[in-house]
C-alpha positions as a Markdown table, in Angstrom:
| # | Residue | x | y | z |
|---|---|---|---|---|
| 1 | Unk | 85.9 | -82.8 | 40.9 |
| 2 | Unk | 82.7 | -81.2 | 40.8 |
| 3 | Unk | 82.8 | -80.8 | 44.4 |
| 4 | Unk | 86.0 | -78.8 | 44.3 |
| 5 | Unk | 84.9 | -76.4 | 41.6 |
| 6 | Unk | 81.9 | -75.4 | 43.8 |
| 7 | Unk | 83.9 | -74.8 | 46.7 |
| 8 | Unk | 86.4 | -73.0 | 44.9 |
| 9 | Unk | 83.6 | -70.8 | 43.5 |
| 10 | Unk | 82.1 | -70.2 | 46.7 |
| 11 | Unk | 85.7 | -69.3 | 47.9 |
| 12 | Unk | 86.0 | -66.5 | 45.5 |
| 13 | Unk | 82.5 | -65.1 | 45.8 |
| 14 | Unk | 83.4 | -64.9 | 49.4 |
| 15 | Unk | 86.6 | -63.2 | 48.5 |
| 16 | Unk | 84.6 | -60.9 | 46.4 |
| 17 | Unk | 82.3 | -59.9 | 49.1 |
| 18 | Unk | 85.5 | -59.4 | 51.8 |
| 19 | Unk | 87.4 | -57.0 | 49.2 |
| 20 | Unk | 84.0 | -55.1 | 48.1 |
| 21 | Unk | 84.5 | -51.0 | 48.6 |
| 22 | Unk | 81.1 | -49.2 | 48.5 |
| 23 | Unk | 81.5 | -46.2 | 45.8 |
| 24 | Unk | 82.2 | -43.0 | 47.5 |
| 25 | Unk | 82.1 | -43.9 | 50.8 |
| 26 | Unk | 85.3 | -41.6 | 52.0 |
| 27 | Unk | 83.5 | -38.8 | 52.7 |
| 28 | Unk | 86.1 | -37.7 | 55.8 |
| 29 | Unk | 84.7 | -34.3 | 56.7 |
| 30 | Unk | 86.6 | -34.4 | 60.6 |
| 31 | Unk | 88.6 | -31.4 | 61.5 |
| 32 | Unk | 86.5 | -29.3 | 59.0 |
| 33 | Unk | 85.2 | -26.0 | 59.9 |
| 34 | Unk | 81.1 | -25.5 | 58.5 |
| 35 | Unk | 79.2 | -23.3 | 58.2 |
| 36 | Unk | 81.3 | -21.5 | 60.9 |
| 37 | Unk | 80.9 | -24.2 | 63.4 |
| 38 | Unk | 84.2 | -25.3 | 64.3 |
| 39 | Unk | 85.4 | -29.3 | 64.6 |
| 40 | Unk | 84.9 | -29.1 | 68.1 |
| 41 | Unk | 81.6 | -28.4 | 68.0 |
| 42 | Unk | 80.5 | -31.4 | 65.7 |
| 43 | Unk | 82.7 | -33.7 | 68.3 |
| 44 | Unk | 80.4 | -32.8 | 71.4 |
| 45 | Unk | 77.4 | -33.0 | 69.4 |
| 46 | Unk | 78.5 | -36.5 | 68.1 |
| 47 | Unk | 79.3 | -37.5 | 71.5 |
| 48 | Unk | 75.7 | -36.1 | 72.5 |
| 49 | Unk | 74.5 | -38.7 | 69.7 |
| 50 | Unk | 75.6 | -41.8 | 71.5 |
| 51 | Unk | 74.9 | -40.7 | 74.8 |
| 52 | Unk | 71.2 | -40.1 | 73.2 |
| 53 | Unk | 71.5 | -43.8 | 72.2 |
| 54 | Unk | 72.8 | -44.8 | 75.9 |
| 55 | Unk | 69.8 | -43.7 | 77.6 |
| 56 | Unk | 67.0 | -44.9 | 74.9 |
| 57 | Unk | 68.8 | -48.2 | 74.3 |
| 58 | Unk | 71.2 | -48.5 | 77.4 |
| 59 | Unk | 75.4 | -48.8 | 77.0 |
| 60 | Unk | 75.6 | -51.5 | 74.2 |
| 61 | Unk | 72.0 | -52.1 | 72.4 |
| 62 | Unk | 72.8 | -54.2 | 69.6 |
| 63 | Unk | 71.3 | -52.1 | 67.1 |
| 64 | Unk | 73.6 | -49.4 | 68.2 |
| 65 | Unk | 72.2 | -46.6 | 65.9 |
| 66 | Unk | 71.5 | -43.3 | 67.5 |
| 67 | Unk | 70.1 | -40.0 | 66.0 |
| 68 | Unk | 69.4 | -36.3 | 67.1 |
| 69 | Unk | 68.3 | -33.3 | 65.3 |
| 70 | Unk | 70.1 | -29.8 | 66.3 |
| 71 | Unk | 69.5 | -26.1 | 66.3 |
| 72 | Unk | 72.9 | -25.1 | 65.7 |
| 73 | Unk | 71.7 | -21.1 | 66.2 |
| 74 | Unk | 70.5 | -21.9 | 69.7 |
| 75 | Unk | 73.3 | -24.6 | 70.8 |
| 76 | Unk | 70.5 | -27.1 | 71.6 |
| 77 | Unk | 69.3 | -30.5 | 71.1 |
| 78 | Unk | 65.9 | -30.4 | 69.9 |
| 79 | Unk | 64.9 | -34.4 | 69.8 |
| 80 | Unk | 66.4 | -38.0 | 70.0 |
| 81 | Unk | 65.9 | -41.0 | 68.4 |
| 82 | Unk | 66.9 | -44.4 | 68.6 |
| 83 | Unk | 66.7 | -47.9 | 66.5 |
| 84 | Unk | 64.4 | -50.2 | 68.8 |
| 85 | Unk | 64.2 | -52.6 | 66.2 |
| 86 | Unk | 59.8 | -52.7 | 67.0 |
| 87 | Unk | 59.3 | -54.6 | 64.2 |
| 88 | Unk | 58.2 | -51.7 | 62.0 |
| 89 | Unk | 61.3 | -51.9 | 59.6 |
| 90 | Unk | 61.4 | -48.2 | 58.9 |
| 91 | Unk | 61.9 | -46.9 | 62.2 |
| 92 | Unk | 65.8 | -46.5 | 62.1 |
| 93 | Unk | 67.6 | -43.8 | 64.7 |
| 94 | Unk | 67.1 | -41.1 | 62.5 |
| 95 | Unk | 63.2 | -41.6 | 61.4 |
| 96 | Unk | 62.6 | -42.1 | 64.6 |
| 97 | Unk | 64.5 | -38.5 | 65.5 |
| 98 | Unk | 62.4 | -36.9 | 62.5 |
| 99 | Unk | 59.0 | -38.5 | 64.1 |
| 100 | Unk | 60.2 | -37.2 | 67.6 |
| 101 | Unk | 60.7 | -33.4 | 66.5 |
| 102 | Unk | 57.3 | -33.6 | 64.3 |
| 103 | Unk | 55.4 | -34.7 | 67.2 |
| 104 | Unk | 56.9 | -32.3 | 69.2 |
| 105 | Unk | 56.6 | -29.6 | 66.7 |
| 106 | Unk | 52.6 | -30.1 | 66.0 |
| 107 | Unk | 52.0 | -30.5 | 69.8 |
| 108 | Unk | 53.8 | -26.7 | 70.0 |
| 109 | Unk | 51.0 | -25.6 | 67.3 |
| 110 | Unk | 53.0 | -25.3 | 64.2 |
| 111 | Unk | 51.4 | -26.0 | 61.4 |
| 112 | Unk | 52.4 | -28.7 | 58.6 |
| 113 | Unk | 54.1 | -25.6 | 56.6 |
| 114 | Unk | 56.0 | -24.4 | 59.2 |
| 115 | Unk | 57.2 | -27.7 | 60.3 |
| 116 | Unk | 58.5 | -28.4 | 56.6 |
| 117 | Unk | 60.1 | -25.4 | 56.9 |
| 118 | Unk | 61.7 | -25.8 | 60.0 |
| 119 | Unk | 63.7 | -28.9 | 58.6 |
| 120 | Unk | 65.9 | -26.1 | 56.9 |
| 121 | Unk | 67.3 | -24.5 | 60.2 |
| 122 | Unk | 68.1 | -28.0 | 61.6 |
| 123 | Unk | 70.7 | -30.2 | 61.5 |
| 124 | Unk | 70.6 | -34.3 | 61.8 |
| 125 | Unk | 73.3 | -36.1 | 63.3 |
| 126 | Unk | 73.7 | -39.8 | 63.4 |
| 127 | Unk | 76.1 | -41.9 | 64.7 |
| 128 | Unk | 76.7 | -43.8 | 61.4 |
| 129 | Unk | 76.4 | -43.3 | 58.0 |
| 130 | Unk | 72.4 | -43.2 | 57.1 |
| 131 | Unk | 70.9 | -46.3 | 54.7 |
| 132 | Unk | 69.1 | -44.7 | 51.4 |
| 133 | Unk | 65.7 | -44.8 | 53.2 |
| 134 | Unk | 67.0 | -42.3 | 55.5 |
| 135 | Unk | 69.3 | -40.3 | 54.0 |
| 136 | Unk | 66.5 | -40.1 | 51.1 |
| 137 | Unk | 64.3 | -38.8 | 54.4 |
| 138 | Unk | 66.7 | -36.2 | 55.4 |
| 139 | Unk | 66.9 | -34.9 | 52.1 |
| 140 | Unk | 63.1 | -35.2 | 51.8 |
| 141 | Unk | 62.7 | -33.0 | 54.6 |
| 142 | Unk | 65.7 | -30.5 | 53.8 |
| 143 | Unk | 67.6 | -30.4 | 56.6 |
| 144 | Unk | 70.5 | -28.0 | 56.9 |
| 145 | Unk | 72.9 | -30.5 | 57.5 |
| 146 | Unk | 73.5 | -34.2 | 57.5 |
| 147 | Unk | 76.6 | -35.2 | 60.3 |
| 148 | Unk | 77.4 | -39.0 | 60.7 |
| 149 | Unk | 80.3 | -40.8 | 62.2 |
| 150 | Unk | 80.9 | -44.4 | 61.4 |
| 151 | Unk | 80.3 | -45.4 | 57.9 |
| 152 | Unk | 78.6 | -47.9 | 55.0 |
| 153 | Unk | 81.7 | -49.4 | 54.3 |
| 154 | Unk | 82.9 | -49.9 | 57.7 |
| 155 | Unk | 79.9 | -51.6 | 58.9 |
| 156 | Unk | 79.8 | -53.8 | 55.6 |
| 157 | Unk | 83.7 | -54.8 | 56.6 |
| 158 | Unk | 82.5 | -56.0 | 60.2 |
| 159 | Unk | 79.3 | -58.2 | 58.9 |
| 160 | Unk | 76.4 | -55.8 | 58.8 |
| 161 | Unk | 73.6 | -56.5 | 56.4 |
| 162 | Unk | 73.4 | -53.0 | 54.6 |
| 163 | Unk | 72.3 | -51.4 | 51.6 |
| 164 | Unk | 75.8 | -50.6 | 49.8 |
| 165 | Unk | 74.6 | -47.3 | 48.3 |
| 166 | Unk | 76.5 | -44.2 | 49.8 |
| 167 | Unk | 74.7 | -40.9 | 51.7 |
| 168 | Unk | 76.6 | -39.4 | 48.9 |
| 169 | Unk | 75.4 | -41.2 | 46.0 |
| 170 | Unk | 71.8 | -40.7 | 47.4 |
| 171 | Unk | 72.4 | -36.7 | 47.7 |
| 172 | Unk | 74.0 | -36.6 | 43.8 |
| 173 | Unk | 70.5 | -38.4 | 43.1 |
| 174 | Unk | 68.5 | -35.5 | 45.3 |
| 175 | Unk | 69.7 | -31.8 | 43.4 |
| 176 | Unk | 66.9 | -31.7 | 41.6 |
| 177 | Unk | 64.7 | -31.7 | 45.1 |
| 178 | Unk | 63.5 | -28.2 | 46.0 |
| 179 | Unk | 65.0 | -25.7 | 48.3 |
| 180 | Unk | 69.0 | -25.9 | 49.4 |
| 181 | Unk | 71.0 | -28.8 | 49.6 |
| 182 | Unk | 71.6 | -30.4 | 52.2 |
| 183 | Unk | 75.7 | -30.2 | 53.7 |
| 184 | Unk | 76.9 | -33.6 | 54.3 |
| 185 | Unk | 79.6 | -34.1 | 56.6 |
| 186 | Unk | 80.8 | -37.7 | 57.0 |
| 187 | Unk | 83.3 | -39.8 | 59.5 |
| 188 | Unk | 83.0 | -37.6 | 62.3 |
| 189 | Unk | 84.5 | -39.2 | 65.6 |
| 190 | Unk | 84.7 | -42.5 | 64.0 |
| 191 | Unk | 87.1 | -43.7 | 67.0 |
| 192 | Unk | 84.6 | -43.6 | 69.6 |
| 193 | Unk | 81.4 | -44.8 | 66.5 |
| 194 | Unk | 83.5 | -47.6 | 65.0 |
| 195 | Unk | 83.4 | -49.7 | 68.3 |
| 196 | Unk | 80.0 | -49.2 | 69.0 |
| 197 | Unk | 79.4 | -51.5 | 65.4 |
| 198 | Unk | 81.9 | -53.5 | 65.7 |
| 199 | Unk | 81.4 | -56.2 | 68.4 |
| 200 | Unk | 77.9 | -57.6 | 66.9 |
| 201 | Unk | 79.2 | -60.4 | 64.4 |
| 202 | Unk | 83.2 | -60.6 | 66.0 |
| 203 | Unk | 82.8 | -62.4 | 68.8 |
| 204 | Unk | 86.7 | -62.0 | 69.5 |
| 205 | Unk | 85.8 | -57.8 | 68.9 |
| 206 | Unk | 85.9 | -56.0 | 72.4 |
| 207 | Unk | 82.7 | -54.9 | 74.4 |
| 208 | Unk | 82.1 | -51.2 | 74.5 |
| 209 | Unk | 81.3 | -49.0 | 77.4 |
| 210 | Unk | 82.4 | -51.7 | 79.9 |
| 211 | Unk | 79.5 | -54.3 | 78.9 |
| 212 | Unk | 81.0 | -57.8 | 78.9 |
| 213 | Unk | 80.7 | -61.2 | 76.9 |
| 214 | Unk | 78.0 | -63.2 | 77.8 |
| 215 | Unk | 76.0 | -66.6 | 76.3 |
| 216 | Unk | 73.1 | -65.1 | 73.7 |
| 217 | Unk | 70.4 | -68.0 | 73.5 |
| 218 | Unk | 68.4 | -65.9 | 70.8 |
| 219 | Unk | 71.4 | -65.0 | 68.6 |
| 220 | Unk | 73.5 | -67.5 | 69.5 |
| 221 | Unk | 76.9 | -67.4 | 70.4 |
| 222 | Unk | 77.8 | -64.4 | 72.7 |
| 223 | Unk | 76.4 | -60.8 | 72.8 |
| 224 | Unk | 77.5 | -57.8 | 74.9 |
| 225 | Unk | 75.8 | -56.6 | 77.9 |
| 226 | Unk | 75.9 | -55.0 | 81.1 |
| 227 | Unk | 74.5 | -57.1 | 83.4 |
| 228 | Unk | 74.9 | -60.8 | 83.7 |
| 229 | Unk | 71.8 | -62.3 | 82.5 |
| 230 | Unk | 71.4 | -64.6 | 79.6 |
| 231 | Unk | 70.4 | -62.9 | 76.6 |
């Protein structure tokens, strides 16, 4: 009897955890025109954002999560980043983007100052929704805007390990940071993001970017890849 309570219990936490919705985690922004750059324009820098991640990480890293930082006024990427999961726990796609442009930035002779204050002109987009360590760094730094495709919940729903605190919530927690808020614009391209996340901890989920099943020793299981070497 006791036996059957605990996996009865077990069976309901499980449910619990299947069925949880992170708060404020719709933030669908697609189609929007912002700060007079039209939905277009956020698509082919989204799509820049994963093809940054293909050529760090190659067509289907497992940690799939890709960053750049944009100067909207000149139509240009500015830097790249990447999760290559180091061992330094920090370095997610979009610190490492921020650490990219800030070496860059010092090596062009700009001082600390005008670095902080170049955050403001720039605009961060990730290919999904940032964790609270980095969305608290973007709005540390005061970029213009925030752009990110796949999101919190999504990634919870396919077996991610995440922080369930929304870019959202983090950013109602930030007005009282100085300078302008940052605009957040959320779910962008989520048709070609979703896939890139969803293949990790669903075996049965299909490869992305024409990578292909193949035996993981280190994971266990399968993994995706493109070439045929054990992983």
């Amino acid at each position: 009897m006791a036996n059957s309570k605990i996996i009865l219990l077990l069976g309901a936490i499980a449910s619990c955890a299947a069925h949880f919705t992170v708060p404020n985690d719709d933030q669908d922004m697609s189609g929007l025109t912002v700060n007079s750059l039209p939905w277009d324009k956020r698509v082919e820098y989204m799509r820049k954002t994963n093809q940054a991640l293909y050529s760090q990480s190659g067509p289907c890293p497992f940690a799939a999560f890709g960053a750049i930082i944009v100067n909207h006024t000149a139509d240009e990427v500015v830097c790249e980043g990447a999760n290559f999961r180091t061992g330094d726990p920090t370095i997610h796609g979009e610190i490492s983007a921020i650490n990219a442009c800030t070496a860059k930035f010092t090596a062009m002779g700009m001082t600390p100052t005008q670095i902080y204050a170049a955050w403001g002109e720039l605009s961060l987009y990730t290919n999904a929704e940032s964790c609270p360590m980095c969305a608290s760094a973007i709005r540390w730094a005061g970029f213009k805007e925030y752009i990110y495709g796949t999101t919190i919940q999504h990634n919870y729903n396919v077996g991610w390990g995440v922080m369930t605190l929304s870019s959202y919530d983090v950013f109602q927690q930030s007005r009282q940071l100085p300078g302008y808020q940052t605009v957040m614009l959320g779910q962008i391209l989520t048709n070609e993001t979703d896939p890139l996340f969803s293949w990790q901890y669903n075996a049965s989920a299909p490869c992305p970017n024409g990578c292909f099943r193949i035996p993981s020793v280190a994971r266990g299981g399968s993994t995706c890849s493109n070439t045929t070497a054990t992983a």
